[in-house]
N, CA, C and O atoms as a GROMACS GRO file, in nm:
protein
  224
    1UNK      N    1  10.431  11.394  14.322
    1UNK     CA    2  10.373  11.522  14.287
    1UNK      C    3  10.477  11.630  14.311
    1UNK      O    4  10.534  11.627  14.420
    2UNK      N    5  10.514  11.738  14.211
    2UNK     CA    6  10.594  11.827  14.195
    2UNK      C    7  10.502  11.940  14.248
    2UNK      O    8  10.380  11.939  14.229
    3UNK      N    9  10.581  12.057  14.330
    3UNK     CA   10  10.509  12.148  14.425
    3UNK      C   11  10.619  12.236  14.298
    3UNK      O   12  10.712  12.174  14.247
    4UNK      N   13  10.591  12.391  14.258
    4UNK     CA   14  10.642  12.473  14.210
    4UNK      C   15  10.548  12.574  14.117
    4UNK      O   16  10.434  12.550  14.078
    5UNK      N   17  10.614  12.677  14.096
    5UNK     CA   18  10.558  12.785  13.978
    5UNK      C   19  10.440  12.692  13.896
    5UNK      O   20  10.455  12.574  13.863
    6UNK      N   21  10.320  12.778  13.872
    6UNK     CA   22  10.236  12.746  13.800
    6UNK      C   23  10.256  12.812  13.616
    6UNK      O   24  10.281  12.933  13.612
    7UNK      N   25  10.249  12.750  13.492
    7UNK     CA   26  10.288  12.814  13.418
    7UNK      C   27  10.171  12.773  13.310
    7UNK      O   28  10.109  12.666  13.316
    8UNK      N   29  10.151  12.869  13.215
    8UNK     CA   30  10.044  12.798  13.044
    8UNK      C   31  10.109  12.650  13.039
    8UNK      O   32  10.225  12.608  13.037
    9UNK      N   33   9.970  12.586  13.037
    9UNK     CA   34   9.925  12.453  12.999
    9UNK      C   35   9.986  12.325  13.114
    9UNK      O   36  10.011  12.204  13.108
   10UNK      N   37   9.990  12.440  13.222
   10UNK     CA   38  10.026  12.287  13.348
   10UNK      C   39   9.897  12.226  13.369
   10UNK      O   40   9.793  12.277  13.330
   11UNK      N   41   9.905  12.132  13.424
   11UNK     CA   42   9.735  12.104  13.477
   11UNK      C   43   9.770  12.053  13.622
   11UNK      O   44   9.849  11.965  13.659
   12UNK      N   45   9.689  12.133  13.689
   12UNK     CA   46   9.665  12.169  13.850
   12UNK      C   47   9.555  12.065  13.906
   12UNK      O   48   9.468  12.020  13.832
   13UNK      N   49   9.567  12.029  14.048
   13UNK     CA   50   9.498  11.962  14.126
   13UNK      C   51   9.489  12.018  14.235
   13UNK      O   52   9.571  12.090  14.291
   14UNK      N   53   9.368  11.981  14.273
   14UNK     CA   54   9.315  12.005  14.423
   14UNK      C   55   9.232  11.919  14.502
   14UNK      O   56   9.177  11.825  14.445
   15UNK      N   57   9.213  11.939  14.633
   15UNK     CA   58   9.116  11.863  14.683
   15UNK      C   59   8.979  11.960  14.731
   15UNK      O   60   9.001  12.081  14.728
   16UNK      N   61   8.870  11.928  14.767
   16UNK     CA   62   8.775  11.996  14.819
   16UNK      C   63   8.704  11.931  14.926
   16UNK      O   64   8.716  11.810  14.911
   17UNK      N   65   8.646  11.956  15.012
   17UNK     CA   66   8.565  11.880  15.121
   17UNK      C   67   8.438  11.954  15.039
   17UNK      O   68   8.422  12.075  15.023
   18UNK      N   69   8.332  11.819  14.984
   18UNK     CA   70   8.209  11.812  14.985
   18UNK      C   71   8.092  11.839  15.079
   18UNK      O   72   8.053  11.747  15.150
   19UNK      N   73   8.028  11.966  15.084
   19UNK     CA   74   7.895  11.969  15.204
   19UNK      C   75   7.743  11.890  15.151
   19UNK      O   76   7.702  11.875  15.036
   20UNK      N   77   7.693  11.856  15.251
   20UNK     CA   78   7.549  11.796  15.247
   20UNK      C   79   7.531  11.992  15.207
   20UNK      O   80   7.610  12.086  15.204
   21UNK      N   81   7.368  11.972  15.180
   21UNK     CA   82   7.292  12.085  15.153
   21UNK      C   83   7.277  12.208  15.294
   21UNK      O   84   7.192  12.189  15.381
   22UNK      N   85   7.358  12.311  15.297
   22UNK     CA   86   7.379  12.397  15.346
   22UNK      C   87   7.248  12.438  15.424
   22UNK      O   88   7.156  12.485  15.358
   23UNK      N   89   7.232  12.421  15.584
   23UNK     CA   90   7.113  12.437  15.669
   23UNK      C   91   7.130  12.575  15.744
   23UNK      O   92   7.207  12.609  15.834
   24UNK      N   93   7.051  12.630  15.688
   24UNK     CA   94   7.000  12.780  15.757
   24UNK      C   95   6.972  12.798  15.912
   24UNK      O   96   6.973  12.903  15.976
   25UNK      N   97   6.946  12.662  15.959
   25UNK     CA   98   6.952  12.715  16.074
   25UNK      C   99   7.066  12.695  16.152
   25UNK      O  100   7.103  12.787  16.225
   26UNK      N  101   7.135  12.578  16.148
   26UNK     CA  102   7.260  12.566  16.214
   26UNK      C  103   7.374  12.652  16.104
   26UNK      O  104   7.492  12.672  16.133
   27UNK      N  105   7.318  12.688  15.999
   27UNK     CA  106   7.443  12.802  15.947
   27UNK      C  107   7.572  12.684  15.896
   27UNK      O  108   7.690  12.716  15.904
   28UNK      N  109   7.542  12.594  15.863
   28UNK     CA  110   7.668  12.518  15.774
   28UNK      C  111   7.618  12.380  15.755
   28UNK      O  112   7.518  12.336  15.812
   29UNK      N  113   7.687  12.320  15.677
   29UNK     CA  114   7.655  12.168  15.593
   29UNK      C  115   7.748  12.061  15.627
   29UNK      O  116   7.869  12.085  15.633
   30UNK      N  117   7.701  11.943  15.649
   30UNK     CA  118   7.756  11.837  15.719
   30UNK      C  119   7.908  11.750  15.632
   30UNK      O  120   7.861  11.638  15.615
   31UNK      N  121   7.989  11.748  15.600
   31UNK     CA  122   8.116  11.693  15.536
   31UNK      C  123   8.116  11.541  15.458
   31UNK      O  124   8.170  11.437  15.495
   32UNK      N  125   8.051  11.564  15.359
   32UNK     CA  126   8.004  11.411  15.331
   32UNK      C  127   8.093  11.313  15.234
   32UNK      O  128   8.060  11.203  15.189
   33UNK      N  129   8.266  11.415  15.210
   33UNK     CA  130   8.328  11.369  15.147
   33UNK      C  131   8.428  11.442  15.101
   33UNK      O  132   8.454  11.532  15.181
   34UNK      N  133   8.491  11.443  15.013
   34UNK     CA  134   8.625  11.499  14.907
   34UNK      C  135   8.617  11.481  14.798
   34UNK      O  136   8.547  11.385  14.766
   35UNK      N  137   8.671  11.545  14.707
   35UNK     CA  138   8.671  11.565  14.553
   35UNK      C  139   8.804  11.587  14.528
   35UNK      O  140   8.873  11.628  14.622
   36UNK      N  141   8.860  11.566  14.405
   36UNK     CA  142   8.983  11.582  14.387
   36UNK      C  143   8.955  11.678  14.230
   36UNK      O  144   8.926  11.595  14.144
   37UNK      N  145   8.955  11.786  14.185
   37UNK     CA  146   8.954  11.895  14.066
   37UNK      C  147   9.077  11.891  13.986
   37UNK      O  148   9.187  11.937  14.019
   38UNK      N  149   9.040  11.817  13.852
   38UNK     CA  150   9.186  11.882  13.792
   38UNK      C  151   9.192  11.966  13.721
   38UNK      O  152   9.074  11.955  13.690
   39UNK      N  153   9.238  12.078  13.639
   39UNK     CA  154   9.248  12.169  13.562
   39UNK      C  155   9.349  12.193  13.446
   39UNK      O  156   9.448  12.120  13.458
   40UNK      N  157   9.353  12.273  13.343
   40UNK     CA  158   9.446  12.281  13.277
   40UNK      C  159   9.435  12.459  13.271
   40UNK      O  160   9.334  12.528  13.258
   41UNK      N  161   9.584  12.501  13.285
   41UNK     CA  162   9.591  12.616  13.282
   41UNK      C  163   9.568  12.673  13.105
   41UNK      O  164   9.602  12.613  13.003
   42UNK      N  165   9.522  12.762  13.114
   42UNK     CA  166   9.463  12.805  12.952
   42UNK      C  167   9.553  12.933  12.955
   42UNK      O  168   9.655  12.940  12.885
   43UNK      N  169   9.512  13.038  13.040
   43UNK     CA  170   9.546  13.178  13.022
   43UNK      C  171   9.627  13.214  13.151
   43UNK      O  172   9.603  13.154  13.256
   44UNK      N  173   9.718  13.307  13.144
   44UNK     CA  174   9.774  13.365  13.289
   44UNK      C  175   9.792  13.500  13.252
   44UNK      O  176   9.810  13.534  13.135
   45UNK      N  177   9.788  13.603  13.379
   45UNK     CA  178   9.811  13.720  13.365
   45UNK      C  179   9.845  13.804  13.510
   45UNK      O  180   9.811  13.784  13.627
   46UNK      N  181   9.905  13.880  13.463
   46UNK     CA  182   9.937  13.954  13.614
   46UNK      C  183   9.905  14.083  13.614
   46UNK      O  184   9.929  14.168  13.528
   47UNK      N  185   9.837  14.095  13.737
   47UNK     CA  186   9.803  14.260  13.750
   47UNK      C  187   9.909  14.349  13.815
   47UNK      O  188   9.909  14.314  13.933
   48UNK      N  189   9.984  14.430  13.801
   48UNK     CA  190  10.082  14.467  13.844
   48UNK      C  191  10.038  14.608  14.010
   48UNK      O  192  10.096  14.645  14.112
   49UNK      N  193   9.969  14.623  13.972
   49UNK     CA  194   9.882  14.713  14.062
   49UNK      C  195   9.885  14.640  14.214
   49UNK      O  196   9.941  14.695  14.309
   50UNK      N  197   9.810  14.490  14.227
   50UNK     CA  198   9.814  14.418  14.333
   50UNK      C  199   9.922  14.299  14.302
   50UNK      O  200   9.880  14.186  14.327
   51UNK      N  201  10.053  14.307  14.252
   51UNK     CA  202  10.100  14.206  14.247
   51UNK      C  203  10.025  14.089  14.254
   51UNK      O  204  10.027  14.008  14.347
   52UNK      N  205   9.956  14.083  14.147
   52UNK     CA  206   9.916  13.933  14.198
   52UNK      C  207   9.867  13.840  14.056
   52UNK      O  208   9.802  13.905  13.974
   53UNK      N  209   9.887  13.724  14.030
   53UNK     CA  210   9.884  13.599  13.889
   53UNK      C  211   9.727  13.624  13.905
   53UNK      O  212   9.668  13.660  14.007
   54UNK      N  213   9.676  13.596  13.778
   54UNK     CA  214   9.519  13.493  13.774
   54UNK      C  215   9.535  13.392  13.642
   54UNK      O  216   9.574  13.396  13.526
   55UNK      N  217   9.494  13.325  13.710
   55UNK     CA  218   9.526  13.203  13.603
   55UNK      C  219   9.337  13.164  13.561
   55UNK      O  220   9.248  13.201  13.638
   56UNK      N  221   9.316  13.111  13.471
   56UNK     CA  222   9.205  13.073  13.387
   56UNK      C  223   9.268  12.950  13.323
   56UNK      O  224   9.203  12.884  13.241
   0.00000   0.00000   0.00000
């Protein structure tokens, strides 16, 4: 896996930790796993105001 600049039409990965159903009374959800998300970059743009990318 290559770590670098994100650019139109890379496709991105991630991982996520999965919660059980979020309990109101203890205020958080039990870890019942991982997911791995892949994506394809469509659109990029930069706001120059907050320096900062958004990618879609």
């Amino acid at each position: 896996m290559e770590v670098g600049d994100v650019c139109l039409g890379d496709v991105v990965l991630f991982r996520q930790k999965v919660y059980e159903k979020f309990n109101k009374v203890t205020r958080h959800g039990r870890v019942i796993g991982n997911r791995t998300v892949a994506g394809r970059v469509v659109k990029e743009s930069y706001g120059a105001a907050k320096q900062q990318h958004t990618f879609t």
